[in-house]
N, C-alpha and C positions, 0 to 999 in steps of 0.2 A: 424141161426136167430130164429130159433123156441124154440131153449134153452133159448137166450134171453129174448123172450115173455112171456115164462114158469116164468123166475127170475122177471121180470116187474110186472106179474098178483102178483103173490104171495104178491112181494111189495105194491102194489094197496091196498091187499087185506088188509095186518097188518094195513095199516096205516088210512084206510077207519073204520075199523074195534075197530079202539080208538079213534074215531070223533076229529080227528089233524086237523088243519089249513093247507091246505097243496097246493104246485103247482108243477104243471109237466112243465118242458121247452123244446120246441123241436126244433130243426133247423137240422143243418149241421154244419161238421165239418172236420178238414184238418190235421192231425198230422201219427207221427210213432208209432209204438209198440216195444216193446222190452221183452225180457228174459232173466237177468243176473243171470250167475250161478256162485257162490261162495263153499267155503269147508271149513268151519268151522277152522277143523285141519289141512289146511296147510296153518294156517296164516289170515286166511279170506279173502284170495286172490281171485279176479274175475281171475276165469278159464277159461267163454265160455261167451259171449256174441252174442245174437241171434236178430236180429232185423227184419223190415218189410221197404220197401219206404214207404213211404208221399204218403197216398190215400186220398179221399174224402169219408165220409159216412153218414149215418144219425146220429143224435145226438140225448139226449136225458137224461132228470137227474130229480130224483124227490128230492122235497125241503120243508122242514118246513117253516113254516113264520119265519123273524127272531125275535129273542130278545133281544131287549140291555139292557143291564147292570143295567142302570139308563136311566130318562128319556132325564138325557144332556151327558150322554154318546156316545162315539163313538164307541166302543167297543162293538161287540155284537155274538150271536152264531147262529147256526142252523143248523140242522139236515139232513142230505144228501145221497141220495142213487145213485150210479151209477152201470150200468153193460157192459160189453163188451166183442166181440169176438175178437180173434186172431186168427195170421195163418202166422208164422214169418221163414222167410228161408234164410235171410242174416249174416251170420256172420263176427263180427268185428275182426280182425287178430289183435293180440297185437305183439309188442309194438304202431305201427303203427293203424290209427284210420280207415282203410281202410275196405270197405264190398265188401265181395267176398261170391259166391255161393257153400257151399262145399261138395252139395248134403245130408246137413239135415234141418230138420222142424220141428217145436213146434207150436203144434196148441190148443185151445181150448175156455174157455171162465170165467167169472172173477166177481164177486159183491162186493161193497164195499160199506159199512152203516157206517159214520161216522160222529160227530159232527164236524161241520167247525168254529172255531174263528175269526173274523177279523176285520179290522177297516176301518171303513165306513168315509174314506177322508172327503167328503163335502156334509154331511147326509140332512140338511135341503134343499138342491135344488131340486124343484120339476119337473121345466119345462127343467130342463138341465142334461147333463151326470152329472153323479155321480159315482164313484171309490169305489171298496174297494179291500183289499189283508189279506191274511190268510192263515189259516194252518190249518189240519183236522188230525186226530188221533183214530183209532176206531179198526173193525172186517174187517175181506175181507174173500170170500171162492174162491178159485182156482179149476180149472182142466186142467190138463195138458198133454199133449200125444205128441209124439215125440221121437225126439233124436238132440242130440247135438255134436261135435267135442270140445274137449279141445285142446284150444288154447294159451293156459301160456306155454311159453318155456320151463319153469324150474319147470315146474309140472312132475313126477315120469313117469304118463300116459298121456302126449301130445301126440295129433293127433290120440288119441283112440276117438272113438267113444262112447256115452254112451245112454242106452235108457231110457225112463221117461215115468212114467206113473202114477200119484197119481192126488189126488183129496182130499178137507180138507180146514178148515179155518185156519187165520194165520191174522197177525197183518196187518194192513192198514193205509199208510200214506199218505196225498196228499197236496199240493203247489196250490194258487189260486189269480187269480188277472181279477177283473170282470169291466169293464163297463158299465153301463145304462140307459137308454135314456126308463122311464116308461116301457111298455112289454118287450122294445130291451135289450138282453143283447148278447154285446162279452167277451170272455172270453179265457183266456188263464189259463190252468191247467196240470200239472203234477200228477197224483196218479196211485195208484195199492197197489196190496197186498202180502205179503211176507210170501211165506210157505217154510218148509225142510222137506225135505224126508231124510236120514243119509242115503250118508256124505253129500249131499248139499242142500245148501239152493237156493231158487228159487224166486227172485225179481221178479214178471210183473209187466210194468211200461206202459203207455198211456200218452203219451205228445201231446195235441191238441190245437188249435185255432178254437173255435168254433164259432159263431152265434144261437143265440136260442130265441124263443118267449114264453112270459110267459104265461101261463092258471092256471087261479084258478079252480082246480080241486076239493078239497074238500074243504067243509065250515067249520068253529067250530061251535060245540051245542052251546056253550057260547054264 
């Protein structure tokens, strides 16, 4: 948690530090984690998938104000940072969608700064829920420690073990579909960020249903 804090200040810091419009949202939240490992060269096939149960945590996401397009537009963007730990020790046995314990673990922790698109349903309602869904595209940095079992049957090296240890930025994609009721928002989101160390490549992915309240954190000079 204290890596977390470290990533959170930092972010605080940039963003305080270019007098942004900016809010922090915090609540709770309910989802898995995962680590899919791919190989490039054999196919781009998932090799080893690594997951966590459905815990409860804290939540927690810093946000730019948003800005649409036009002023009768629905369509609008804004700039988003998340971070998160892991600590994933179930893996998924293929062909079969089944998680079993097979004495390995990938643990560590994850940032992702990325601009969010989306379209804002039913933008003029004030005193009522309001929707929007979107897609986000940016940076992520990973660190990662562990080991994994290759679980592709028709992989060369099934049921080897392999250990991991890198750390590095890498591309960042995430899925978003928001509810809100003024400060309320739930939210359901998919992201993480995609690093390779050769020969694999390293998906983390955080799939949550959250709850979060909004704080205007910084003002703009404007």
């Amino acid at each position: 948690m204290n890596k977390i804090m470290l990533l959170i200040s930092i972010s605080v810091s940039l963003f305080s530090t270019n007098a942004l419009a900016f809010d922090i949202f915090l609540g709770v939240e309910s989802g898995a984690k995962s680590v899919t490992v791919k190989e490039p060269e054999f196919g781009n096939e998932i090799i080893s998938t690594v997951k966590s149960e459905p815990e409860l945590s804290p939540s927690f996401t810093f946000r730019s104000k948003e800005k649409y397009f036009s002023e009768k537009s629905k369509w609008a963007y804004h700039f988003q940072v998340d971070a998160a730990e892991f600590d994933v020790n179930m893996q998924q046995l293929q062909p079969t969608a089944g998680l079993v314990n097979l004495g390995t673990s990938l643990d560590g922790y994850s940032l992702y700064a990325l601009p969010v698109v989306y379209y804002h349903f039913n933008k003029n309602l004030v005193k009522k829920w309001t929707y929007r869904a979107g897609f986000g595209l940016g940076i992520g940095y990973m660190k990662l420690d562990g080991n994994f079992k290759i679980t592709d049957p028709g992989h060369p090296q099934y049921n080897q073990i392999k250990a991991v240890q890198i750390k590095g930025y890498g591309s960042s994609v995430g899925l978003y579909f928001e509810a809100t009721y003024k400060r309320h928002m739930i939210v359901l989101q998919s992201y993480g960020p995609v690093l390779t160390d050769e020969p694999y490549q390293y998906h983390q992915v955080n799939t949550v249903l959250a709850y979060r309240y909004k704080f205007d954190f910084f003002k703009s000079d404007n």
